[in-house]
C-alpha positions in Angstrom: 118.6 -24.8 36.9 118.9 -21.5 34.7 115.0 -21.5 34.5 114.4 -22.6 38.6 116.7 -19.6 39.5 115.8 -17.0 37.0 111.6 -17.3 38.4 113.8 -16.7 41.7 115.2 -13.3 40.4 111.9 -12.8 38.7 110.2 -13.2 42.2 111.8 -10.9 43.7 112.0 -8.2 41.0 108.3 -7.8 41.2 108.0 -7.2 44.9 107.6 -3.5 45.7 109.7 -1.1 47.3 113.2 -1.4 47.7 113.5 -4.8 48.5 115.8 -5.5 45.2 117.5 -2.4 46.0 118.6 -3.5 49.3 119.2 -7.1 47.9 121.9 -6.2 45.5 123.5 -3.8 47.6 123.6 -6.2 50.4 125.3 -8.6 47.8 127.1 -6.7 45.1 127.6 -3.6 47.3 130.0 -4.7 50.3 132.9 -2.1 48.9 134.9 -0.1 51.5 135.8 3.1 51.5 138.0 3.4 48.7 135.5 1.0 46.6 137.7 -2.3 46.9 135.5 -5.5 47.4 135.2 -5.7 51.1 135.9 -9.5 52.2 133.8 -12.1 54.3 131.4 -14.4 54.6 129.1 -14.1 51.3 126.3 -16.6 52.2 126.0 -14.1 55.4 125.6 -11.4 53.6 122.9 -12.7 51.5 121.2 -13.9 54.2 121.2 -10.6 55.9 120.2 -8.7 52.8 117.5 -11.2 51.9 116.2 -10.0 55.3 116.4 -6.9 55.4 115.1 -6.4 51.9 111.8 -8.7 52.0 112.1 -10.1 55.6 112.8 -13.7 54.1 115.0 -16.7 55.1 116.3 -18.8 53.0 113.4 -21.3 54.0 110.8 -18.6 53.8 111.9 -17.7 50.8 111.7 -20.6 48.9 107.9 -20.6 50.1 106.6 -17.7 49.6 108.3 -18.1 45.7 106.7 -21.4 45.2 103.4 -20.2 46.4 104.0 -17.1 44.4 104.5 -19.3 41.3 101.3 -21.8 41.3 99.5 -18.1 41.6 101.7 -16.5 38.3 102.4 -19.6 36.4 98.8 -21.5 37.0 99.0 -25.3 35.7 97.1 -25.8 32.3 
């Protein structure tokens, strides 16, 4: 699992712009004003920041990574 998810993160990571910027402020950064943890729905907020970052679902995501791996990790 550590390896399936971490060619997730790596995915992601090399997309350009601020896609991962987004991401992790969509995910890490839901503070309020005073920089508490904002509660709700964390699977939302993923979702939406997966969208807004690279304009992926959760189902389009996991395609474009697995066609993005056969193309970076060829078979031997």
């Amino acid at each position: 699992d550590h390896v399936a998810i971490w060619s997730r993160v790596d995915f992601l990571m090399q997309k350009q712009g601020d896609g991962w910027r987004t991401l992790m402020f969509g995910i890490k950064g839901r503070v309020d004003e005073k920089w508490s943890p904002k509660p709700g729905d964390l699977s939302e907020a993923t979702r939406d920041a997966l969208k807004e970052g690279f304009g992926l679902s959760p189902l389009t995501f996991d395609t474009a990574w697995a066609e993005w791996v056969k193309k970076t990790y060829p078979t031997r």
